[in-house]
N, C-alpha and C positions, 0 to 999 in steps of 0.2 A: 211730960205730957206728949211731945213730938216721938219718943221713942213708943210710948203704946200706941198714937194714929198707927205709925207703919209698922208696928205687931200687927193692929188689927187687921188691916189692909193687907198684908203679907198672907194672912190664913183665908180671909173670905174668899169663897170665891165670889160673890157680887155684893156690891156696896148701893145699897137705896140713898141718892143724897135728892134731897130738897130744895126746891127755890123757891119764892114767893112770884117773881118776875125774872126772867132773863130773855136774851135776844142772844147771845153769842156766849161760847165756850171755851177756856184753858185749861190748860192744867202741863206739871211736867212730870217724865217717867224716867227713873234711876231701878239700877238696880238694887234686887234686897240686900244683896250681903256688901259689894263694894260701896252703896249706895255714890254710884256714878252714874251721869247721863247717861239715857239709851238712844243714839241715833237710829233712825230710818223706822224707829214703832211703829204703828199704823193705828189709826185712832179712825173710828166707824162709826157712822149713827146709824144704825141697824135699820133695812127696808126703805134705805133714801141712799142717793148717790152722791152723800159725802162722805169722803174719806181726804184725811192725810197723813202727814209722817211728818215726826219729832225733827228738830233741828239739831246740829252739832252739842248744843245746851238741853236738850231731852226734850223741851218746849214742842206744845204745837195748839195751834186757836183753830177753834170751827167756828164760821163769821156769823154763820143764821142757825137758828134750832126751828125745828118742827115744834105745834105744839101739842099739847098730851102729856103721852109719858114715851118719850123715845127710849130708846135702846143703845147707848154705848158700848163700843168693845175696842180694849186695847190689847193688844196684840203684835208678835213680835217672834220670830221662829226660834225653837230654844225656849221660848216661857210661854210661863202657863197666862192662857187667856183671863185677863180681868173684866168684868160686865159691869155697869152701873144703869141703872134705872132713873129717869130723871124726871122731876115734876116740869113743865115749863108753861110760862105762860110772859108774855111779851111785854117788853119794857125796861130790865137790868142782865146784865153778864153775871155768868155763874165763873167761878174760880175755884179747881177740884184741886189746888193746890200738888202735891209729891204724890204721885201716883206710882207705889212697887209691886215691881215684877219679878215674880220667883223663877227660877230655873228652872225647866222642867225637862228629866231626867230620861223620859221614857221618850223623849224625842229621840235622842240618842239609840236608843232600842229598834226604835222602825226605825229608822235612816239606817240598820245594821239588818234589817231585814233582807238584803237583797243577796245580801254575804251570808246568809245562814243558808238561804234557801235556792242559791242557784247552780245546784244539779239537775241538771237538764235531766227527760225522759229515755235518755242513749240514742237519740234521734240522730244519726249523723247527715239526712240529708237537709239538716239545717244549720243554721251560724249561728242563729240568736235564743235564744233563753225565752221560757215560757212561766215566769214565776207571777206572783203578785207586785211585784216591784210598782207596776204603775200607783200604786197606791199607798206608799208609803209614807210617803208627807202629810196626808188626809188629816183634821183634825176632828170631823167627825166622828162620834163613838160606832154607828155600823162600820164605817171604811177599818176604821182600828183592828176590830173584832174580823174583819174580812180578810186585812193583810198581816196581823199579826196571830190572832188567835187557830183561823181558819187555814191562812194561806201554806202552812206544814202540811195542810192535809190537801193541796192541787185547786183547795177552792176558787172558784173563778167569778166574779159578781157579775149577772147575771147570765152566766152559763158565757159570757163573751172573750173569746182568743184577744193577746194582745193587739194583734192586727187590727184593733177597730177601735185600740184608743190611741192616743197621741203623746208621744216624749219630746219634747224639746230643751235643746241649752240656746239659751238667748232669742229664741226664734225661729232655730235652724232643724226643721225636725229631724230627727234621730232613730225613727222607722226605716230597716232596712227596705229595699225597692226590690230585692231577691225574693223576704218571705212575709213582709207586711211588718215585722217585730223589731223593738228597740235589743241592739245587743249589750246589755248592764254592764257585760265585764267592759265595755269601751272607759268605762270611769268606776270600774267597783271598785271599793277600800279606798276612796276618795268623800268618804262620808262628809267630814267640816267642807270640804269646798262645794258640794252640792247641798247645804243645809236649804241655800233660800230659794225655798218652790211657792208656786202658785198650783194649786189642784180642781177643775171643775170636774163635776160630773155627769155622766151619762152626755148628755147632747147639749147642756147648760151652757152660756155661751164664754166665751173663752176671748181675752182682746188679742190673742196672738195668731188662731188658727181659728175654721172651722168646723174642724173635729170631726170626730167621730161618735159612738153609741157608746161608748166606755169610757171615754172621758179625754181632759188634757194634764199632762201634765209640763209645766215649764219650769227648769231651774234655771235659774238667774246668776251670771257668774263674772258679773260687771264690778271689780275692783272696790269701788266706792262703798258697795252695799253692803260689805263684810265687817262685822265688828272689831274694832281694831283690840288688838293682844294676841298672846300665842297660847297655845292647847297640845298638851302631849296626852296622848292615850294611848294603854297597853290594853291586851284583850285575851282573854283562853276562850277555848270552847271545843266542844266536840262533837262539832257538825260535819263538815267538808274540808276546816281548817281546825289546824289546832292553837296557833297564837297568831297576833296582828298587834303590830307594833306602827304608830302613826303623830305624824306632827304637821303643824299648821302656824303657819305666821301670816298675821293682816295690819298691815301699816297705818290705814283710815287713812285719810284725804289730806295732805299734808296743803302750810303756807300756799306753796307752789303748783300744788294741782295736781299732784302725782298721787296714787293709791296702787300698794304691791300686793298681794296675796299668792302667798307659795302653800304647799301642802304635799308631800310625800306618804306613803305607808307600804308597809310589806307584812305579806297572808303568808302563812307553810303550813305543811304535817308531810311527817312523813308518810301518815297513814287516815284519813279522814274516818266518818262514822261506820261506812262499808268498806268490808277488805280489799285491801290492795289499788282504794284511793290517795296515793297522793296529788299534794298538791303546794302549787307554787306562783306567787303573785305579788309583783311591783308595780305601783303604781307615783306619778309623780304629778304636779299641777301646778301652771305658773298662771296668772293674770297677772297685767299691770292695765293702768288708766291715766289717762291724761284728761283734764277738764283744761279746756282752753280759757273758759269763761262760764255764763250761768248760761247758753245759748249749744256751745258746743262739749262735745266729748268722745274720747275715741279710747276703746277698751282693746285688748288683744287676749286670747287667751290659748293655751297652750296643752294638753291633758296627752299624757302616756299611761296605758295600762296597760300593762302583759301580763299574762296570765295561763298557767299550766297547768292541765290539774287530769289525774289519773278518773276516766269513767267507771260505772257497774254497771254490771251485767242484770236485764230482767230475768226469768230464769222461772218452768212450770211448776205446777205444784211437787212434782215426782223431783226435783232435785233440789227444793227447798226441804221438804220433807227429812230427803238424807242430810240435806248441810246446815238447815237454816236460812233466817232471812238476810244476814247478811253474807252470804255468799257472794262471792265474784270471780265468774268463768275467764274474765281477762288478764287475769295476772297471773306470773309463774316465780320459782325464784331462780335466782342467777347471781352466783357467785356470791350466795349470801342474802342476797337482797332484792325484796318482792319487785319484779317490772311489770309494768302495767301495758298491755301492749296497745288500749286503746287511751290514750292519753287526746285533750283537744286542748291546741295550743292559739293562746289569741293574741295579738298585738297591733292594733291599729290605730295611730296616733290621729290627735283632732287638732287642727290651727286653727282658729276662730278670727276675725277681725271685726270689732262692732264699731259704729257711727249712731251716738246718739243727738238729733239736733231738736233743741227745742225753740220751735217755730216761734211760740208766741205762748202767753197763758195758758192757751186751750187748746195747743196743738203740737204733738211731739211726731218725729219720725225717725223710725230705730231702722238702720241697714247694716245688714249681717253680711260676711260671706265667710266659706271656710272650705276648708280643701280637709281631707281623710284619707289615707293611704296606710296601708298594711295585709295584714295576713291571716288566715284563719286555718286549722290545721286538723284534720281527725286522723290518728295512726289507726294503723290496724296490722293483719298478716297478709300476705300473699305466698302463694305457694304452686308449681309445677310437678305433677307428676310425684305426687307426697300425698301421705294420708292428709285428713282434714287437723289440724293441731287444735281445733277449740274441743276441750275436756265436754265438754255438754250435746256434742256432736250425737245426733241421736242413734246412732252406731253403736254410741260408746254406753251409752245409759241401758238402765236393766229391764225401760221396758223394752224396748228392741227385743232383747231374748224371750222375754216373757211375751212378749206378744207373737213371737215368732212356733209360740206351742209345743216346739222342741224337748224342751230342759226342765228337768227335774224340780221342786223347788229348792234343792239342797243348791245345785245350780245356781240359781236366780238369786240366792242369799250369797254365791260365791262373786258374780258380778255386781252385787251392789258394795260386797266388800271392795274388788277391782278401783271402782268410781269411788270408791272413797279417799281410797289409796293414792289414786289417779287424779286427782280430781282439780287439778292447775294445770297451765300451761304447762310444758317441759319446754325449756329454752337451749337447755344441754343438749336433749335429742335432737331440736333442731340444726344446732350449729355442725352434731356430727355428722348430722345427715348430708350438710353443705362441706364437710369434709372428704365426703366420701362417696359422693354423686358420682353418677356413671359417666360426667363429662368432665373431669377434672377445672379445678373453678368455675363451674355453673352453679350459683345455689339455687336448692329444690325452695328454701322457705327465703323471704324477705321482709321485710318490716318499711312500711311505705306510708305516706298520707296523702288524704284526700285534700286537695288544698284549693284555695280559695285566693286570690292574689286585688284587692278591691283599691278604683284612686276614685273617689267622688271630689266633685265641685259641687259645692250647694252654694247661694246667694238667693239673700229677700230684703223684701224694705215694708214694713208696718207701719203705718200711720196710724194715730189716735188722734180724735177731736172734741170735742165737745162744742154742738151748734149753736145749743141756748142752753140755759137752765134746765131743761129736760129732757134734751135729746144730744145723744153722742155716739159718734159712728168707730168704728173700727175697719179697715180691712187693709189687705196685705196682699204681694205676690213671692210668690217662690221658684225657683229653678233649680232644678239636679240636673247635672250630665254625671255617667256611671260608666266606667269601666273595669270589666271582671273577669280577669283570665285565671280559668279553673285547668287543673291536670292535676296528674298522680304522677305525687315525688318517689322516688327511691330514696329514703333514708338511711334502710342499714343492709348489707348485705349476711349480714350474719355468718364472719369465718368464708364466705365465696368471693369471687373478685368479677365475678359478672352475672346479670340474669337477662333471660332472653324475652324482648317487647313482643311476646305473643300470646295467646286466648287455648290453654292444650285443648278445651274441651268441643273446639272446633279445628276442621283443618285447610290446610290450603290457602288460598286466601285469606277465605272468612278467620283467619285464624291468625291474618296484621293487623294490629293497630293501626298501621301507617303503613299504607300500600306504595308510598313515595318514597321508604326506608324501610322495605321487606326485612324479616330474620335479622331485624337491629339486638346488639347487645347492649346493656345498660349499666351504668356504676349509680354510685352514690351521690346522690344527691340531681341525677340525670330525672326527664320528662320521659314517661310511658304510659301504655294504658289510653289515657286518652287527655286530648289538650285542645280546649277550646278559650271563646272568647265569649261575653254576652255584653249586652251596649243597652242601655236605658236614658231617654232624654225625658223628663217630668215638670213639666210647669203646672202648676194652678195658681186659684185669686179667689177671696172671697170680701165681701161686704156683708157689713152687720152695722143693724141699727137700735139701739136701745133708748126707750121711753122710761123717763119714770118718773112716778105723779106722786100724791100723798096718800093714796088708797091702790091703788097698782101701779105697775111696772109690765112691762111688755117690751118682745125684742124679735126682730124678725133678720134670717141669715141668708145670704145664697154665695152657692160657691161652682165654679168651673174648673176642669182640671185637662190634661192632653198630655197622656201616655204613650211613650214610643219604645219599642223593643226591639232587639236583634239581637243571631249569634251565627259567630265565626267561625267554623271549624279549621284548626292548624292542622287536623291530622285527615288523612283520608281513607276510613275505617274501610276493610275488608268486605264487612257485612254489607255495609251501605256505601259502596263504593259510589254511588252515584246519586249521595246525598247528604254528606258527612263535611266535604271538606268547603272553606268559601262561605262567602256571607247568604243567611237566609233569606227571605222577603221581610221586610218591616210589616210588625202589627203594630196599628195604630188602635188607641182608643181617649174615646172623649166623655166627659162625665161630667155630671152637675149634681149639685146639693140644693134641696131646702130648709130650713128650719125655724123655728119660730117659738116662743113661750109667753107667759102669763104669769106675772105674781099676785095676787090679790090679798094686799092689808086687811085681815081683820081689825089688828091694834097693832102697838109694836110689838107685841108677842105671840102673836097666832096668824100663820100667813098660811096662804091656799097655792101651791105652785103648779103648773100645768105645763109640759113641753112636747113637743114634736117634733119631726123628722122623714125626711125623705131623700135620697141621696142613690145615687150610683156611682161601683166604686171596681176600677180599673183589675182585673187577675193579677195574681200576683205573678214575679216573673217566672218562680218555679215554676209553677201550673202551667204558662206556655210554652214550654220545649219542654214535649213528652218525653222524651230521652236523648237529653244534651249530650250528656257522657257522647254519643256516637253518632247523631245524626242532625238534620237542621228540621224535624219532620214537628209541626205549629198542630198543638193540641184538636183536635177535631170538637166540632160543636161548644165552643170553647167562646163564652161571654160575659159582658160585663155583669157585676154583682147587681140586687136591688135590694136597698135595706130600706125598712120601715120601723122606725122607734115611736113609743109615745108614752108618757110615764106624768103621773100624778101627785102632787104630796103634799098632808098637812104638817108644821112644822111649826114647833112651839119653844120659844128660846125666852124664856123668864129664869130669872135667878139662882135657880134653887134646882130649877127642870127645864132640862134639853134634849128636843125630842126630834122626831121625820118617821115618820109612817107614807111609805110610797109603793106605789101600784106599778109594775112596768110592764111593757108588751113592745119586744123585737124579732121582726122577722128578715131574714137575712134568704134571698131567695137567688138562683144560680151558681152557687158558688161550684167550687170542683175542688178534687183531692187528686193527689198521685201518690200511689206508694209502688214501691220495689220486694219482688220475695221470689223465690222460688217455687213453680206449682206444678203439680202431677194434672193428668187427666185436664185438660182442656182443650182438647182436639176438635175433630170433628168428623164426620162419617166418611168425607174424602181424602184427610191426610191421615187418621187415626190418632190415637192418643199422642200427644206432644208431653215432656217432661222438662221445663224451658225454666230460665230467667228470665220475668215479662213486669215491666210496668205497666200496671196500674191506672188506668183514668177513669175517675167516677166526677161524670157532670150534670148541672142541672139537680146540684141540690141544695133543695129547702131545710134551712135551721128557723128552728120558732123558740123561743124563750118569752114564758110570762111570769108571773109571780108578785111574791111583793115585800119590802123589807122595810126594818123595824130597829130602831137603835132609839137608845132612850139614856139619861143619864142624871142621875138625883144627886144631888148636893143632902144627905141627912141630917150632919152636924158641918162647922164649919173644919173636922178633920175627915172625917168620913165619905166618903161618894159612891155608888154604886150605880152598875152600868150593866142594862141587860140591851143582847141584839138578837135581831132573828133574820133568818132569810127562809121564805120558801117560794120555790121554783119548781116550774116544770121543764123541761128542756130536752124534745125531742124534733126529729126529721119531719116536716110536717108532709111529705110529700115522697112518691118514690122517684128514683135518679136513673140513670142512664151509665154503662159501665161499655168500657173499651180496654182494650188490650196491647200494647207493642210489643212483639214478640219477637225475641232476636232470633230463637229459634227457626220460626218462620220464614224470616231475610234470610237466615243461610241456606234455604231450601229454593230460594229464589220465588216464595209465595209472598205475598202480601202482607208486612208486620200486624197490621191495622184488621182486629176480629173485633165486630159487634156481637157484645154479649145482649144487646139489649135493656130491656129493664132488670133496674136493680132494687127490690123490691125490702125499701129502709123504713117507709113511711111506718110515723109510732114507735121504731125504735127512741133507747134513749142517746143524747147525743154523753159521750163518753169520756172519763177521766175524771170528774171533778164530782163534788157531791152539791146535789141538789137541793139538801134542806142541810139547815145550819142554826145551831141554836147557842148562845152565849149567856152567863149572866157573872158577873163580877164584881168584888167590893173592895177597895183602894183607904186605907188610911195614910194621912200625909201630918206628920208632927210639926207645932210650930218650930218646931228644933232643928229642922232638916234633916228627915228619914223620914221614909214613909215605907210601904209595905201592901202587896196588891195578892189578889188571888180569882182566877177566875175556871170556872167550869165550859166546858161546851161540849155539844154532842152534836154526831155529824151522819150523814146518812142519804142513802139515793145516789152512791156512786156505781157505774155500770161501767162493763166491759167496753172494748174499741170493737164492735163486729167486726167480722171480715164480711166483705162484699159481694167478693167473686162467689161463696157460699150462699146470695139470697138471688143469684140468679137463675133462670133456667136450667143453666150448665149444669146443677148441680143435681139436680133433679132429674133430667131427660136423660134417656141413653141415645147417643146420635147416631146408635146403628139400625134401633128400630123405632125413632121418634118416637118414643111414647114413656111414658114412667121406667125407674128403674122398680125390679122388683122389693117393695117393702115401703116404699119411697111414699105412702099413705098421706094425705093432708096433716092428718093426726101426729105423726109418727116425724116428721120435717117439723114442722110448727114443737113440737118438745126436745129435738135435736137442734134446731136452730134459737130456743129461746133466749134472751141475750140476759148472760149470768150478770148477777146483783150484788156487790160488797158489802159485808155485815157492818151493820150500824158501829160507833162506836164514842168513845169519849173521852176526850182531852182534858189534866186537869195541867192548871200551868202556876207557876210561882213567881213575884218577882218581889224586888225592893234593893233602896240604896241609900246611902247619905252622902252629905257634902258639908265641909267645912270651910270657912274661912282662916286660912294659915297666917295671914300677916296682917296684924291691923296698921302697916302702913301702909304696903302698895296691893291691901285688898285682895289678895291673889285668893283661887281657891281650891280645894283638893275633893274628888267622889268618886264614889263608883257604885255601880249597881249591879246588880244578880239575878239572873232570870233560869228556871228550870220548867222547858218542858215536857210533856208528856210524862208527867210526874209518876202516874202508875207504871211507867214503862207498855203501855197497849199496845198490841202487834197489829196492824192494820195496813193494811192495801189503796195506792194511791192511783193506782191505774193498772191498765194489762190488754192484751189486744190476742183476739182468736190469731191462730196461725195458718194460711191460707193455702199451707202445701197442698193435703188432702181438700180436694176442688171438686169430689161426686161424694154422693150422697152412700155407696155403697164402701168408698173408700174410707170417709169419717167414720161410720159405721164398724167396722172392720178395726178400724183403729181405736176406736174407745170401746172396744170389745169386752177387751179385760180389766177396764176399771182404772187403767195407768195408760193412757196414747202417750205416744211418741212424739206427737208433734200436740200436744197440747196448749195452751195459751199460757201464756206467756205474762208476769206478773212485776209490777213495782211497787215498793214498801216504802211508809214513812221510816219516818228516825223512831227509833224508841224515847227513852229518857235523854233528855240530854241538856247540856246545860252553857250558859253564856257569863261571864265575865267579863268586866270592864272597871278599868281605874285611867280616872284623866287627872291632871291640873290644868288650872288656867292662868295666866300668870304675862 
């Protein structure tokens, strides 16, 4: 009789149990297969603010029930959610006797989400990663569908950059202060030791942070909390890696008070899903914990990840066309074997030290601090007085000729043969090139990176209370100090024994790095190019108070924060000799938050949620220093963010069906962008046409995001589940911006870097790279036997190009010789030349399933693994791409998209095709 209760129990997912009279609740939670106590579960009476967690013995009592038909859920990271439904009515305790909990497999799958999918966009004037990773822990079915199903294809929930949600370990946020974004590799293939998160959404409140519009996310990595036993897992796959090999040991809470957790893994391939990625990644993790008593506790934690991994190249349609989509312009071969020449390498160790005291019943206070130091690395080429060495060099491609009207088409078939030929780096040419230079050891080519050298201090202290019965506060402070000294290393000289620290394509002067070390020679592994410092100090503080009654809950937030920036220049560039070297002016900025929400009970299974927001939110450090590489010169017209959220949702959590239907509306107003490129024709009718390397500043722009999303999830049978989600959004510039220029060009003329282009005319474009509507539906069978088997469909659609900017200004339109239209330049004729291209809809179908055994029915150990394949049709689709902003008039694009192939056309990134995931662990 005892063996079929927990069959049954084991399949349902929710259990109706009956009372006649109760006043309080027990019950204890074992696992299904070892059937052992589960410490630290979490037992919830849904829509009221109790909750606790099982003891050493699985045990755990809830002292008062609501009465009705509350809502229990027990829950536990790693297994699947159990729900029971309760009759109560006052007078006797209810006893839910052996409560089991199944494993649940596909946790394991998103917690490996961040490792499948963190190939950046080849961005290198960033550190951190742009994936769905904030959402992996999520146990809602949209979040699932959003970061596993969607997140291959760039999807972003609610069109929002990571910069507006929150990562933290233990309280310490994990958002760099450079570009807003957590950097994943800081702890990637450290899966077991990040399993236990807490996740809110959108603006929801969070007891650790104030947040942001996208959510929080906190992993907890406090010794204690870890289930004691150890966990090996092997992995293939043919994403970015090709094997991951990983183990974990957790000691639990010993006699004495002590709690270890160690955890190691290591990522390779030689060669990832596009050519000529490799990649390479160790990562290792130590906690340990001391409980002095039930009062005090002091944790430390330890986390190394290094991580190597070969990038790819975007690449226009005219050289996809000849090679395909997985082509990659960065790599050549060399003595056999493919090198990748833009490789980004990371290593930046975290010390953690936590304090946790617990004050009283109703009052805890957790103090963090940690120190961060290491390194962030992007290779690439440099070259003197050398042809340009990237194969995609528009030189070398066949529209060049063909657009040049010259050549035959027998011709033009001979050069695309050339570029096929051709069509890698040559690593050989270069070295003989550095053989044979006209200065005997000066090399013409080099191999250098872009580096990043970062030491942060973070420290906070969080308080939790609870006032009374119904009301209970949070709030917390925090402090960074950051320092960040950037230069370009010399890594290889390639066969040469020196390269000379100067700029060929300027001369004289403007043409030192370092006017304090004119006509310097450099070796390996020497500073050139340019070496500065940036310095950031960051405090905030927020208070939160949350109500909650038997028919609503309510909770209202406010936060302040005090931004400080500077940068140092160590070199004293040629160009900006008289602004480059020595410390900047401090900007300061100061910012506040509001926020606030609303639950309102229907019953325990139909709830009304309503939240809001208001906040402004510091630039990032990028954005103010328009061009650090060489000067100290503070972004112009350059201010604080204002974001406005406010989001709705009914939400229905009975038995059988689990649902959220929500409405959202964010607008994010001031913000600013900087990009770097090369551009023709931006002159003007006193200096004439300029042909410069110039960044970039567009300020004063408005992002709007509305929409609304839809997850839903049916229980059919007690094997069976199905699970459909939706998102649809709009997500465009609601406004137009303001564009400026730095122009090194300029500085070396002795003019003014600093050109007003004026207005940039974005308003109604779509905000770009991700797709705006998203549709999922999926069906899951789970056997009482331990295998189950999932499959789900989605189609994706509404993803747009990156405009380019400088192309929606005047510039592009006007001739500055006779102020007025260029010839052809028609409303008509600009508005279908500038329409911003659309990526075809398309459809994902994905596969997954696994089993698991129990190996030993003595020491309960257990053996699984599970199989996931997606993109199962293999469908070729586009995950981003951005116009190219060389051609800068409207006569020139023109000209250039003549013959149907430009030269400098936009530029494209592709998902993965088919591809697939492997995993086999024991626990033991």
């Amino acid at each position: 009789m005892k063996k079929l209760v927990l069959s049954t129990l084991l399949v349902l997912q929710a259990v109706f149990v009956f009372a006649q009279q109760t006043s309080s609740l027990k019950g204890k939670v074992v696992d299904s297969k070892s059937q052992k106590p589960l410490q630290n579960v979490v037992a919830t009476i849904q829509s009221t603010n109790q909750s606790v967690v099982t003891d050493s013995e699985g045990n755990f009592t809830i002292k008062s029930l609501p009465n009705g038909e509350p809502v229990l859920l027990i829950s536990s990271t790693g297994y699947r959610t159990q729900t029971f439904v309760l009759e109560v009515t006052s007078g006797q305790n209810l006893d839910l006797g052996t409560i089991v909990l199944e494993e649940d497999i596909t946790s394991e799958l998103q917690l490996s989400l961040v490792t499948i999918t963190e190939n950046d966009l080849g961005d290198d004037n960033t550190g951190s990663e742009s994936t769905s990773g904030l959402l992996q822990a999520s146990r809602d079915t949209y979040q699932q569908a959003a970061a596993y199903n969607w997140g291959q294809a760039r999807f972003r929930i609610r069109g929002l950059d990571n910069q507006y949600g929150t990562t933290m370990i233990n309280g310490i946020t994990m958002n760099k202060i450079y570009d807003g974004r957590p950097q994943w590799s800081n702890w990637g293939g450290l899966n077991d030791a990040t399993r236990n998160q807490e996740f809110t959404m959108g603006s929801t409140p969070s007891e650790y942070t104030f947040g942001g519009i996208l959510g929080t996310q906190e992993i907890d990595t406090r010794a204690s909390h870890y289930r004691p036993g150890n966990r090996i897992t092997m992995s293939g796959t043919n994403t970015n890696y090709s094997w991951r090999a990983m183990g974990t040991h957790a000691s639990g809470l010993n006699d004495k008070g002590w709690a270890f957790v160690v955890s190691g893994s290591r990522r390779w391939a030689q060669e990832g899903y596009f050519d000529g990625t490799d990649y390479s990644a160790n990562s290792l993790f130590a906690s340990v914990e001391k409980k002095f008593n039930d009062k005090h506790s002091i944790n430390f934690t330890s986390i190394y990840a290094e991580n190597s991994r070969g990038k790819s190249s975007p690449n226009t349609q005219e050289v996809t066309d000849l090679m395909g989509v997985k082509y990659n312009s960065y790599w050549g071969w060399q003595d056999g074997q493919k090198r990748n020449s833009r490789d980004k390498d990371i290593a930046e160790p975290i010390n953690m030290l936590s304090h946790y005291w617990k004050i009283n019943e109703n009052t805890t206070l957790n103090t963090n601090v940690a120190y961060q130091t290491g390194s962030i690395g992007n290779t690439r080429l440099d070259y003197q007085n050398g042809n340009n060495p990237d194969p995609t060099y528009y030189k070398k491609l066949p529209s060049y000729f063909n657009n040049l009207g010259t050549y035959s088409d027998s011709e033009i078939t001979g050069f695309e043969n050339d570029f096929i030929n051709n069509s890698q780096i040559n690593w050989n040419a270069m070295y003989t090139a550095n053989l044979n230079s006209g200065f005997p050891g000066r090399s013409i080519f080099v191999l250098y990176e872009d580096r990043t050298d970062d030491s942060q201090w973070s420290a906070n202290s969080i308080l939790n209370t609870r006032l009374s019965d119904n009301v209970s506060m949070n709030s917390g402070i925090n402090f960074k100090k950051l320092k960040s000294h950037n230069f370009q290393n010399l890594l290889d000289l390639m066969g040469g024994t020196y390269f000379a620290d100067i700029d060929p394509f300027y001369s004289g002067d403007n043409s030192q790095s370092d006017l304090n070390n004119p006509n310097r020679y450099v070796g390996e592994n020497d500073t050139y190019g340019y070496n500065y410092n940036l310095f950031a100090t960051v405090f905030d503080g927020f208070t939160q108070f949350k109500f909650n009654y038997n028919k609503f809950d309510f909770y209202l937030a406010q936060s302040f924060s005090r931004t400080e920036y500077q940068r140092e220049g160590l070199y004293k560039n040629g160009i900006y000799a008289n602004n480059s070297i020595g410390k900047s002016q401090k900007t300061t900025y100061e910012n506040f938050g509001f926020k606030g929400g609303l639950t309102y009970k229907i019953n325990g299974r139909h709830l009304l949620d309503f939240n809001g927001l208001y906040m402004t939110k510091a630039p990032i450090m990028r954005n103010v220093f328009s061009n650090a590489r060489l000067n100290n010169n503070i972004t112009p017209n350059l201010t604080d963010e204002s974001i406005v959220a406010a989001d709705a949702s009914y939400i229905i959590r009975s038995p059988k069906l689990k649902g959220r239907l929500t409405g959202f509306y964010n607008k994010i107003s001031n913000s600013s962008e900087i990009s770097f490129y090369y551009a023709e024709s931006i002159g003007d009718a006193t200096s004439g046409d300029t042909d410069s390397f110039v960044s970039e500043i567009v300020t004063g722009l408005d992002k709007q995001s509305m929409g609304a999303e839809l997850g839903l999830e049916y229980q059919i049978t007690s094997t069976i589940k199905a699970t459909a989600s939706a998102s649809y959004g709009q997500y465009i510039y609601s406004d137009n911006a303001k564009l400026i220029t730095n122009d090194d060009g300029r500085a070396a003329e002795g003019l003014n870097p600093l050109r007003d282009f004026g207005t940039v005319y974005l308003k109604d474009y779509h905000q770009p790279g991700l797709p705006q509507q998203a549709y999922s539906f999926g069906l899951e069978y789970r056997d009482p036997h331990y295998w189950w088997i999932g499959a789900n469909i989605n189609h994706l659609s509404g993803s747009y190009v990156d405009v380019s900017s400088i192309l929606r200004t005047d510039n592009f339109t006007i001739d500055p010789t006779s102020n007025d239209n260029y010839t052809g330049a028609t409303p008509e004729n600009v508005r279908t030349i500038l329409k911003q291209e659309k990526f075809d809809d398309f459809m994902l179908l994905n596969l997954i399933g696994g089993k698991s055994w129990r190996i030993s029915s003595k020491n309960r150990n257990t053996f699984g693994f599970f199989v996931s394949i997606n993109n199962l049709l293999d469908i070729e689709y586009k995950t981003g791409g951005f116009e190219q902003s060389r051609k800068a008039t409207y006569p020139d694009l023109v000209a250039d998209q003549a013959n149907g192939t430009p030269s400098f056309g936009t530029k494209y990134f592709y998902g993965y095709g088919r591809t697939y995931f492997v995993n086999f662990y024991i626990n033991f």
